[in-house]
C-alpha positions as CSV (number, residue, x, y, z in Angstrom):
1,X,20.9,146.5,-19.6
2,X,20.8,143.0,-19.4
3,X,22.4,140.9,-22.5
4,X,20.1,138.8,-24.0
5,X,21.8,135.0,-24.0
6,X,22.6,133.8,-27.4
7,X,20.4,131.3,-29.2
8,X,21.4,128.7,-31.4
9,X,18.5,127.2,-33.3
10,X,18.0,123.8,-34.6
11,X,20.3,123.4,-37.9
12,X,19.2,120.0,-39.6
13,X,22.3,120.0,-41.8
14,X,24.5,120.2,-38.7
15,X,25.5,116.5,-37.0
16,X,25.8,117.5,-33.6
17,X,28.3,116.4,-30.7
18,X,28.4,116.7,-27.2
19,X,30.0,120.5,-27.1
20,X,27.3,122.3,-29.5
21,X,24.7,124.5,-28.3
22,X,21.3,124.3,-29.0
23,X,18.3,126.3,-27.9
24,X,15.2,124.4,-27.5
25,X,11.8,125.7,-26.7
26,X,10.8,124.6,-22.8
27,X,8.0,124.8,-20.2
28,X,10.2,127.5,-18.8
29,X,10.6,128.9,-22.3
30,X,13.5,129.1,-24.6
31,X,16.8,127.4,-23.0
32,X,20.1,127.0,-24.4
33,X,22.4,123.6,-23.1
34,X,25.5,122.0,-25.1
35,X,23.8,118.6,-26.5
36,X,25.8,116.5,-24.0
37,X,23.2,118.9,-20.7
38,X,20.3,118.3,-23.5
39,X,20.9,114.6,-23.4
40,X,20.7,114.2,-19.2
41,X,18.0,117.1,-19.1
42,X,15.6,115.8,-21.7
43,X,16.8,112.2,-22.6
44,X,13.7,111.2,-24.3
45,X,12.8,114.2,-26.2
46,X,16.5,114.4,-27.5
47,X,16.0,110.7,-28.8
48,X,12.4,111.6,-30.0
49,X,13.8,114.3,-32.3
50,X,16.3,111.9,-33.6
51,X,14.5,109.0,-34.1
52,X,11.3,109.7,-34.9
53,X,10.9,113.1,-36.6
54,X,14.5,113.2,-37.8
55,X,14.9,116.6,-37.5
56,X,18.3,116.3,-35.6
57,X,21.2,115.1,-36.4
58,X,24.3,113.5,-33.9
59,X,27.8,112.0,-34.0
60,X,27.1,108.1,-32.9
61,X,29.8,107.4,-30.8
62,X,29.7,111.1,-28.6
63,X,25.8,111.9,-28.9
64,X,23.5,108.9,-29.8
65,X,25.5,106.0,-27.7
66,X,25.2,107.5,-24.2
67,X,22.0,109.3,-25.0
68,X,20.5,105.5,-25.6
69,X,21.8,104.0,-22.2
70,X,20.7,107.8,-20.4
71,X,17.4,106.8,-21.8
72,X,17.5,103.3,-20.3
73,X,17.4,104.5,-16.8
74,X,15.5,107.6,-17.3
75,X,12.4,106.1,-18.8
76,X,12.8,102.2,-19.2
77,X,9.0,101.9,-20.8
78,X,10.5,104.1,-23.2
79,X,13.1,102.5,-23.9
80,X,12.2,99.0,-23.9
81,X,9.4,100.2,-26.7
82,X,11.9,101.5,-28.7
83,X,14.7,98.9,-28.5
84,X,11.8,96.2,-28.9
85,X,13.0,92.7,-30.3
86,X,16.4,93.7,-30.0
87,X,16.3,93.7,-26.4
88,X,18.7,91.3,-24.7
89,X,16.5,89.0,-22.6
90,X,17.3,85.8,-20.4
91,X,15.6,83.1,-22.0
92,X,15.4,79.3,-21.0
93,X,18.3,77.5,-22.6
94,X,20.9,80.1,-23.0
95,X,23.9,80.5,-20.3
96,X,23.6,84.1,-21.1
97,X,21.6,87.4,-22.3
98,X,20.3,86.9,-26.1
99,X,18.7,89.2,-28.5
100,X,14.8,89.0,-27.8
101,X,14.9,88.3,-32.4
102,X,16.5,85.3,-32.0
103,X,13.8,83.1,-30.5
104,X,11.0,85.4,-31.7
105,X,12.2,84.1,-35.1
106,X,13.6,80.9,-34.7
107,X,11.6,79.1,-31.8
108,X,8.5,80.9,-32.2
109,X,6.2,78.5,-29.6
110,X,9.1,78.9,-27.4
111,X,9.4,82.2,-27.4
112,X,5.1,82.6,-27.0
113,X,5.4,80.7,-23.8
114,X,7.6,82.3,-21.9
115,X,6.6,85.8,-23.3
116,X,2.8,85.3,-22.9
117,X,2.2,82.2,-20.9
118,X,5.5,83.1,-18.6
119,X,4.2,86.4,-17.7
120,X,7.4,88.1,-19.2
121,X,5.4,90.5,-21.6
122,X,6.4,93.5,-19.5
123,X,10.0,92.2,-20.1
124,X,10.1,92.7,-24.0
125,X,7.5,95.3,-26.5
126,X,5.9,93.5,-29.0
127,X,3.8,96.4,-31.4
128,X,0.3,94.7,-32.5
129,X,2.2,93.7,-35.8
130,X,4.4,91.7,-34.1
131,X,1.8,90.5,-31.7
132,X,0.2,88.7,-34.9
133,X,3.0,87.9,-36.5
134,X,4.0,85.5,-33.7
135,X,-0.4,84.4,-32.8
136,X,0.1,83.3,-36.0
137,X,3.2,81.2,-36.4
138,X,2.2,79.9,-32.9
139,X,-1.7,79.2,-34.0
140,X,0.1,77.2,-37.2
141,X,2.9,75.3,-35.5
142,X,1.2,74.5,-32.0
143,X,-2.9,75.3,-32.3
144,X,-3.2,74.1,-28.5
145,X,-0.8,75.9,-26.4
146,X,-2.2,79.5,-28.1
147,X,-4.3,80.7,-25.5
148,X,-8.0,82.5,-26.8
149,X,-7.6,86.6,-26.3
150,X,-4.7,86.2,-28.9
151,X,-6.9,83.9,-31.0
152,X,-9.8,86.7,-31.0
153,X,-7.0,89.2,-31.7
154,X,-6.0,87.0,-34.9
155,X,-9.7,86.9,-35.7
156,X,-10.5,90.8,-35.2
């Protein structure tokens, strides 16, 4: 007889670090992995569960801080939607990297031309809202440089 492997279910109360186990439902079915395996097998799910739904908890520093640059190499589309405006881009004028916010806020024409007109919109995710947010500010401050599908998008 065979012993059956121990599972250890998703507690939400728990905050877990790198050395708990936890038995998540698979393709393969039910697999158990301390949460620093779970974090190189499944990066984004681990993240998803987190971030999104909240259902698990994780110490910062051991969990949540290497599970974030895991998830920058295992699925940068991911991870650049997810970090959006807090990205660190190179952008014209500053000797080095700068949070994608900083222009978005404070140089908003700036920012639209090398984000939209500089073919950099694969660099840093802008959701619809703040897709409009900055049409607008740009359609206000600079009506000429705003180029028409972001003028239809204000309009729609």
């Amino acid at each position: 007889m065979s012993q059956e492997p121990e599972v250890y279910p998703l507690d939400p109360e728990k905050v877990y670090i790198s050395m708990d186990e936890l038995t998540l439902d698979t393709e393969e079915g039910p697999k158990t992995m301390k949460m620093g395996v779970w974090i190189n097998y499944d990066p984004v799910r681990i993240h998803r569960m987190i971030v999104r739904e909240k259902v698990l908890k994780v110490d910062e520093f051991e969990v949540l801080n290497p599970l974030e640059s895991k998830l920058r190499r295992a699925d940068p589309e991911y991870y650049k939607r997810f970090v959006g405006l807090k990205l660190v881009i190179d952008y014209p004028g500053y000797s080095s990297g700068i949070v994608a916010k900083i222009p978005f806020e404070n140089d908003p024409v700036g920012f639209y031309k090398w984000w939209r007109k500089g073919k950099h919109e694969d660099k840093v995710y802008l959701s619809l809202g703040r897709q409009v947010q900055l049409f607008q500010k740009v359609a206000m401050m600079d009506p000429k440089i705003i180029l028409k599908k972001d003028l239809d998008i204000l309009r729609s």
